[in-house]
N, C-alpha and C positions, 0 to 999 in steps of 0.2 A: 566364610560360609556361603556357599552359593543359595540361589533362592530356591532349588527343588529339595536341598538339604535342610532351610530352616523353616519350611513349608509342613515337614513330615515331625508327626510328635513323636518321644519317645518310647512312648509309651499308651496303652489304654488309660494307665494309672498312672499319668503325670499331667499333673496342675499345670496349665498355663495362667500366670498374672499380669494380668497390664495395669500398671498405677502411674494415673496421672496428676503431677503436681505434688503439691506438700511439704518438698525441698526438706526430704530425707525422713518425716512423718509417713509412714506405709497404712497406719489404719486398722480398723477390724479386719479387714479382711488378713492379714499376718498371722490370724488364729490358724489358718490352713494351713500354712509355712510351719508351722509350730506342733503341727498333727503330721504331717506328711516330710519335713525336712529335706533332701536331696530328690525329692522328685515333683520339685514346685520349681516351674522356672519363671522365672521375674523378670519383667522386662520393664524399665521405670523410662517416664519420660518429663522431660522436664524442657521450660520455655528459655530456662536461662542456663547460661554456664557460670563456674564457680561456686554451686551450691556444695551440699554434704554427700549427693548422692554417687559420685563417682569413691571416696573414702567407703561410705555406705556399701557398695554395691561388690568392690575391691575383700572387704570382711565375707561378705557374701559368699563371693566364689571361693575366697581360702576355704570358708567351711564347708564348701561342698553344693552350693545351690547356684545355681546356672545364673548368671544376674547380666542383663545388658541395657547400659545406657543410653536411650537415644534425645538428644538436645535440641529437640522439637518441639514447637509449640501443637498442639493438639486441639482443635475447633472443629466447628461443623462443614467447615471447608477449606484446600489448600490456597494459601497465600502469601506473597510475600510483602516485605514493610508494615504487619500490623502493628497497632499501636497496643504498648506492655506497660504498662501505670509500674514502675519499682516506689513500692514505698519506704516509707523511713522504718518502719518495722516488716521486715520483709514478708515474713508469713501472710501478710493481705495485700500482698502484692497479685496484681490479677489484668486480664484482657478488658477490665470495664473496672471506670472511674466510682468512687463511692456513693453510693447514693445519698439525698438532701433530705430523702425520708427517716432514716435512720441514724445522720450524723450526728445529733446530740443525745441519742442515746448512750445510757452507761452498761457496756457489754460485759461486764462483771470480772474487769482482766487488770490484774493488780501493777501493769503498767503503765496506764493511761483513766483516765475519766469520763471520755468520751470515743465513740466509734471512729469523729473526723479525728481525732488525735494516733487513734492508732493505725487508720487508712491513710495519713499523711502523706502525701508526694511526696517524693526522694527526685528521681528523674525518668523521662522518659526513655524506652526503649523500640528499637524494629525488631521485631523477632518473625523467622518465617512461620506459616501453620500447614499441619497436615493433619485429613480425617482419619480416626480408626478405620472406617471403610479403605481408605488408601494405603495405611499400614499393611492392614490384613492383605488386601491385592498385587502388594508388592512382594509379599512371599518373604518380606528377608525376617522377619520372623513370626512365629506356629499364632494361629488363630486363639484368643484366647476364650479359658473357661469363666474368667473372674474378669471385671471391670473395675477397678476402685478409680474414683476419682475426688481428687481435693484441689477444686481449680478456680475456688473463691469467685462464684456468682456465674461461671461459664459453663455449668454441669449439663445445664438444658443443653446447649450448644453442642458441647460435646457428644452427647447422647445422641442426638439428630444426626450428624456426621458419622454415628456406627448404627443407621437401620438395617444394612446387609451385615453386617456383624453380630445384632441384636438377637438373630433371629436362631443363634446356635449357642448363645452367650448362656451359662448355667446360674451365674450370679453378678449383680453388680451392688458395690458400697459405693455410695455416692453422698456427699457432704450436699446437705437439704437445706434453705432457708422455708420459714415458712412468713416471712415481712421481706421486703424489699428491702438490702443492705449495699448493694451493687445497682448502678445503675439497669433499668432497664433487664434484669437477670429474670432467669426461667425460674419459681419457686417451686414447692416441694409439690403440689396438686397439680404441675404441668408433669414434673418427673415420673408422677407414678401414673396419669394417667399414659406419658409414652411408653413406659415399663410393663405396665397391664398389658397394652395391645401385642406385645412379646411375648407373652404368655408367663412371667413375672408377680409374683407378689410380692408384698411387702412380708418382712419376718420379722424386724426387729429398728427401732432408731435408737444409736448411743450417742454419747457424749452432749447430751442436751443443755445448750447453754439456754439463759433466761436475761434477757434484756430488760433494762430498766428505763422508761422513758424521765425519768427525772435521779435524783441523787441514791443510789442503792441500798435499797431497803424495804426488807418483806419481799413479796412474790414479786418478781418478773416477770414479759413475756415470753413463751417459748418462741426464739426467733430461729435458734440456727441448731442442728444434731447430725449426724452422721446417718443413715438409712441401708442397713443392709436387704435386698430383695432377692428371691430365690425364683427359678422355673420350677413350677410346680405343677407338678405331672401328677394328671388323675386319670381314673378309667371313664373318666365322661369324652364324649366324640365334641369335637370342634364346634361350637354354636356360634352364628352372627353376633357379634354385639356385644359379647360375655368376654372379659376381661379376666386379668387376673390367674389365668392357668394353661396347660400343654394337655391337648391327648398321651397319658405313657408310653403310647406306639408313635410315639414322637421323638424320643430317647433310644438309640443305639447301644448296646451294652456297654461301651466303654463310659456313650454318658452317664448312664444308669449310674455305674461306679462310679464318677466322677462325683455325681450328684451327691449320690450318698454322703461320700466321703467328705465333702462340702460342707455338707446337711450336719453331718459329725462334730465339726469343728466350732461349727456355730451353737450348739449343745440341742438342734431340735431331732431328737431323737425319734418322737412316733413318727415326721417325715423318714427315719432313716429307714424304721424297720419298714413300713409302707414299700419305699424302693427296693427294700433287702427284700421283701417278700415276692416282687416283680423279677430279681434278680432268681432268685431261686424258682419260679414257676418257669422261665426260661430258658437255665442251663442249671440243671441241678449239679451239675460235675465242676462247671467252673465257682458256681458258689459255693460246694464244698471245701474247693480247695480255697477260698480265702482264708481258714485256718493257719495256713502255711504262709500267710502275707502280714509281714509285719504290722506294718501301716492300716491293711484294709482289712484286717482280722474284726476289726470291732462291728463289723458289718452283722458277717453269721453271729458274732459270740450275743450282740444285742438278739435277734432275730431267735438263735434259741435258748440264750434264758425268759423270752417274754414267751413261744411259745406255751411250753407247759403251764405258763400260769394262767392264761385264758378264762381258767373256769374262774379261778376268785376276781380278776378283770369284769367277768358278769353281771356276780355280784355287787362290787363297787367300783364305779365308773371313775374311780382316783386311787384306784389299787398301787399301780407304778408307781406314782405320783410319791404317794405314801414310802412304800415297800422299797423304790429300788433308789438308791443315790449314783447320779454319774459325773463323773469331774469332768467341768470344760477344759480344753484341752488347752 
């Protein structure tokens, strides 16, 4: 594929995915994969080879979703000989050694007893790095809409290496600490404060694990969860210093949709009709027709069943809430 070829999307209405790390774990964000199916294309990157993601990826395209492997490590900058920690349990295998802070912690994983037991050294590796930014600039494949990353303590890192990326980027899931488990790693109030200044909120944290600093039992601390954050476009104009959201005149139509459809999968629906309602004050003819769009139907069909009921909405400020049930998808 040449690079003016994988430069160009297919579409208004096709998901671009970049997920980094996780070694065949894809994450929340695979809810959109699961809404949109054949017009989500997935580009997975991974620091090592002989993981699951080439098996993974191989499933992928038989059914139909565009899936490209590149076996690269992914950091704030291009390099080659960094140092890659493989551990003895691979999955916390990572670009930085375990932290002293958190090694006797019990991370609640029916494995192991302790954090140092499950970050164990195996052996070292060189592995090269390249930033998102340099992906993106090489054109060999489409700028993406989504970011996931699970790169075990390097997420700050990574995030920094995509600021010219950032700045078009509609969501990112990124696996959060909120204690120090990774040497020296960016935590969860570095991430969101660089997320904010993109115009990014937070929506939602899953898979929240609870750490135990002594033998496990009773409450833990919340140390580590997954963070999904959305660009969130409102009709307010760009202020100094205000974090957290995009002017809507910020959003091109195809993002608009993209948005949406994002917004869809993740189940936050007053976001969606919000954009659906932008969507339709802009082209009413193109928003009609998403009727006719398998995928993006849920768009108009939310936007007018909430219409007409406005008036009982008046009345109780949890009318939907109440009234209407919508399956995540």
């Amino acid at each position: 594929m040449s690079k003016s070829e994988a430069s160009q999307r297919a579409s208004d209405r096709e998901v671009v995915i970049y997920h980094i790390g996780g070694e065949g774990e894809y994450g929340p964000a695979m809810c959109v994969l699961k809404r949109l199916g054949e017009r989500v294309r997935l580009v997975v990157f991974e620091a090592r080879p002989g993981t699951e993601d080439d098996e993974i990826s191989a499933r992928f395209n038989d059914s139909g979703i565009p899936t490209t492997v590149v076996y690269k490590g992914i950091d704030e900058k291009a390099a080659v000989n960094v140092p890659f920690y493989v551990n003895k349990f691979p999955l916390s295998s990572s670009l930085l050694a375990c932290s002293a802070l958190a090694a006797e912690e019990n991370p609640g994983y029916s494995h192991c007893h302790s954090w140092r037991q499950n970050a164990e050294l195996d052996h070292m590796i060189s592995v090269e790095t390249v930033s998102i930014d340099d992906i993106v600039a090489s054109g060999v494949v489409p700028p993406p809409d989504i970011i996931s990353i699970d790169a075990q303590g390097a997420e700050l890192r990574i995030l920094r290496g995509a600021a010219k990326t950032l700045k078009d980027v509609l969501c990112v899931v990124t696996e959060v600490e909120f204690y120090e488990i990774y040497e020296a790693q960016g935590l969860f109030d570095d991430q969101m404060t660089l997320l904010g200044k993109h115009g990014l909120r937070l929506f939602e944290i899953f898979n929240h694990q609870y750490w135990h600093p002594g033998p496990a039992l009773g409450e833990g601390f919340l140390t580590v969860g997954e963070a999904a954050f959305m660009r969130y476009a409102t009709n307010l104009p760009a202020m100094e210093g205000k974090r957290g959201y995009a002017p809507m005149d910020s959003l091109d139509m195809g993002k608009l949709l993209r948005m949406a459809i994002i917004a869809s999968s993740f189940n936050a629906m007053s976001y969606v009709y919000t954009l659906g309602k932008e969507i339709e004050r802009r082209d009413p003819v193109l928003f009609a027709g998403l009727h006719d769009d398998p995928q993006y139907r849920i768009i108009i069909d939310l936007v007018n069943m909430m219409d007409p009921r406005m008036s009982h909405y008046a009345k109780d400020s949890l009318f939907f809430m109440k009234a209407i049930h919508i399956e995540k998808s």
